[in-house]
Steps between C-alpha positions, in 0.01 A plus 500: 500500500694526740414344813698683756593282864687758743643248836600679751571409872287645741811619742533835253307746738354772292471284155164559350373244276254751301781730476715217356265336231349921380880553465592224328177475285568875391857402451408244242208737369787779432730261312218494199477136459136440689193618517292547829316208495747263422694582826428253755701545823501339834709521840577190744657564858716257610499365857688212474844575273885489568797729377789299510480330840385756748179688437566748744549860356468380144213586238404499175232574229499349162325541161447231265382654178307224296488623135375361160812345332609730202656789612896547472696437729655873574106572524471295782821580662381869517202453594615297768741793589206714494314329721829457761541872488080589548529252812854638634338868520165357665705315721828771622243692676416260764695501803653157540695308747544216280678410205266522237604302157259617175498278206318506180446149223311560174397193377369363179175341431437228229197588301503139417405412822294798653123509533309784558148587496297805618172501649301799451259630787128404517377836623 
């Protein structure tokens, strides 16, 4: 844990993924609640996607945070904060001509309900 989906629209010239999910992935790495491994992150660009009712100079990347259920929740709202912040310095540097809207969920998993199983290599 956690599984890590960044959305973001693809009209955000200069947003980089692999930047995104190393920043965010050392983001939650620095808050001392994972371990490598446990880190699973991925990023989703959005074609099709409406802000408010015109698309036109609008953007936005999100985070949704999926962690195991347990932790308080003033852990989650900083790390959600955390994350915000990591992705608001990654994401000031780019030149925009859009309105770019950042947003960050940290949600909780049931470990009543979660499978998991890991498959080790053959080689």
């Amino acid at each position: 844990m956690p599984h890590i989906t960044i959305e973001y629209t693809r009209n955000i010239d200069g947003f980089s993924p692999r930047q995104a999910l190393a920043v965010v992935n050392q983001t939650l790495l620095d808050s001392g609640h994972f371990q490598p491994p446990q880190i699973k992150s991925r990023a989703i660009a959005l074609d099709d996607y409406l802000v408010g009712t015109d698309p036109q100079g609008q953007g936005f990347v999100h985070v949704q945070a999926a962690i195991m259920a347990g932790r308080s929740l003033q852990e989650r709202q900083a790390l959600s904060q955390q994350v915000l912040e990591s992705l608001r310095e990654l994401v000031q540097h780019i030149p925009r001509q859009i309105h770019v809207q950042l947003t960050v969920d940290v949600i909780e998993i049931q470990p009543d309900t979660y499978a998991k199983t890991a498959l080790e290599s053959a080689a």
